[in-house]
N, C-alpha and C positions, 0 to 999 in steps of 0.2 A: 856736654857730651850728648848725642844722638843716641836715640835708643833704636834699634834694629825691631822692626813692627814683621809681622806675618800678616799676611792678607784679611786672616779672622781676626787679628789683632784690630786691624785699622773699621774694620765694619762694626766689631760691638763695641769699640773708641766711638766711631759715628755715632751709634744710636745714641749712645750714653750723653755726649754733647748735644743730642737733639733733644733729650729730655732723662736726667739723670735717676728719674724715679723707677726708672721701666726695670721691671725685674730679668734675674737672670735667667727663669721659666720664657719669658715676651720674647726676649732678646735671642735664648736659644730657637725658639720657633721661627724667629724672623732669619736669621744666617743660616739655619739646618743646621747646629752643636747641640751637645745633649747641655742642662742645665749647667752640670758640673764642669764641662771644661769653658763655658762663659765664664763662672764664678773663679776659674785658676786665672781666666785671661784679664778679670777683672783683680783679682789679686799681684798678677807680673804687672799690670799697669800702676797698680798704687805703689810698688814696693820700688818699682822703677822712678818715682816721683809723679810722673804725667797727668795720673790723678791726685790732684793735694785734698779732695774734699768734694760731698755733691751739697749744693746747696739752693734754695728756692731764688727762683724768679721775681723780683718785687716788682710792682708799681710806687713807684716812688710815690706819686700823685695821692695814692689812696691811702697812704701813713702820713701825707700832707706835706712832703717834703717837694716846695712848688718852686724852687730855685737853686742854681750850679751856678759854681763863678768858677773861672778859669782863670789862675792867677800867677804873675809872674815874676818873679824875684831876682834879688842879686844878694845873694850872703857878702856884706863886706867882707874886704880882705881879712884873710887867717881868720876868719871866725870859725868859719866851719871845720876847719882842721883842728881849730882850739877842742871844741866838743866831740866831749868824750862818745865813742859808739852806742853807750847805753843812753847818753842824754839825747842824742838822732834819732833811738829807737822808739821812746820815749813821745817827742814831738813830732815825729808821723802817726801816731796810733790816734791821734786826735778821734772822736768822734765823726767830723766831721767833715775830714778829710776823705778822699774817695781814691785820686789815685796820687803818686807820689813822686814824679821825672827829676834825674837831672837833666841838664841842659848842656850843651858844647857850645856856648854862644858868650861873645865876651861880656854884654851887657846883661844879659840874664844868666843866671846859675840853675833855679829850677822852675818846674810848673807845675802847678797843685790843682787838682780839680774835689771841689768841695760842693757839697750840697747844704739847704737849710730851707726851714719850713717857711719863711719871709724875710722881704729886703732889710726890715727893722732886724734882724736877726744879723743879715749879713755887716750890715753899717755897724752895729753894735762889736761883730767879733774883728771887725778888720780895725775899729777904732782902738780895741783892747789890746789886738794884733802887734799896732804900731806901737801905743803906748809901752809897752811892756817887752818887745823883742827890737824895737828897732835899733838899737843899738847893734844887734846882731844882722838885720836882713834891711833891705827896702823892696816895697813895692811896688814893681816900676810898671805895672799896668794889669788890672781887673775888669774882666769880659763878667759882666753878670746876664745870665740866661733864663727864660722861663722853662719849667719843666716844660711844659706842653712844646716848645721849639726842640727837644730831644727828639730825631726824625730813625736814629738805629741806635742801640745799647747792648748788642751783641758782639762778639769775637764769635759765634758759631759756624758764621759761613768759611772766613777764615781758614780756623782747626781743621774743615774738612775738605777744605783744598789742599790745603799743604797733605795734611794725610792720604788723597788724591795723588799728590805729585809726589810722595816721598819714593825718592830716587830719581825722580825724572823733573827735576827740578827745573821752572818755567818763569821768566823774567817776569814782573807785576806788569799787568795793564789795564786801564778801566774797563767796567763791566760796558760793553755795547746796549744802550739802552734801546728797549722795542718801541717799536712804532706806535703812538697812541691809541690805535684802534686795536691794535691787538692786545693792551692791556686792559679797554674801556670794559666797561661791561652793559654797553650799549646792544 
């Protein structure tokens, strides 16, 4: 369900996705609200769900976590339906799991994007992986990536389009890239 935004609803939404730290003093001076009715609009946004939580920005690279595999499965038949909801919730909470998809695709079920500090790391949990769950899943193909190949790891631009368009909702189309010289800094 859609939540119905106000104008200053959508602007200290913005900030807040631009940097979750900034207080409701920053944010009242940047839109022109006194402090307090930022802090009530920050409170309809969490109470509404929109906001589940602020949390920091990592560099993956600098806690040493220097590879993501992007992995793709097929839960044999009835297995996933066998498992119970708590034992699903259970085997997404992994550590090292990152994000969690089903899939609508016959040969795959889901897609897992997972992080780990080295390849030895990855080889080791996909060989555990298999040993010990394949009965349940198969792995029917693993993208391994270097962090430093991660080129965007934001949804920010996103949220503030859509917050942008809410109501005036605008088919998706690629961003029109500038002309080299007007990015260089030649």
């Amino acid at each position: 369900m859609k939540v119905v935004l106000s104008e200053n609803d959508k602007k200290v939404l913005k900030l807040l996705i631009q940097d979750g730290r900034t207080s409701s003093t920053q944010i009242a001076q940047r839109v022109g609200l006194t402090s307090q009715a930022v802090g009530k609009i920050k409170e309809k946004l969490e109470k509404a769900g929109i906001i589940r939580g602020y949390t920091a920005n990592i560099d993956y690279g600098k806690l040493g976590i220097e590879v993501f595999t992007i992995a793709l499965f097929r839960f044999k038949s009835g297995a996933w339906s066998r498992l119970e909801e708590a034992d699903i919730r259970e085997r997404v909470k992994g550590p090292h799991l990152i994000r969690f998809y089903r899939v609508n695709d016959g040969d795959v079920t889901h897609l897992v994007v997972y992080g780990f500090r080295s390849l030895k790391e990855v080889d080791n949990y996909f060989h555990v992986l298999q040993m010990e769950r394949g009965h349940i899943s198969e792995l029917k193909k693993l993208y391994v990536l270097s962090a430093d190949s991660v080129m965007k790891d934001s949804p920010s631009e996103l949220f503030c389009k859509v917050l942008d368009e809410l109501g005036v909702e605008r088919l998706a189309r690629p961003e029109k890239p500038k002309p080299f010289y007007e990015t260089s800094n030649w």
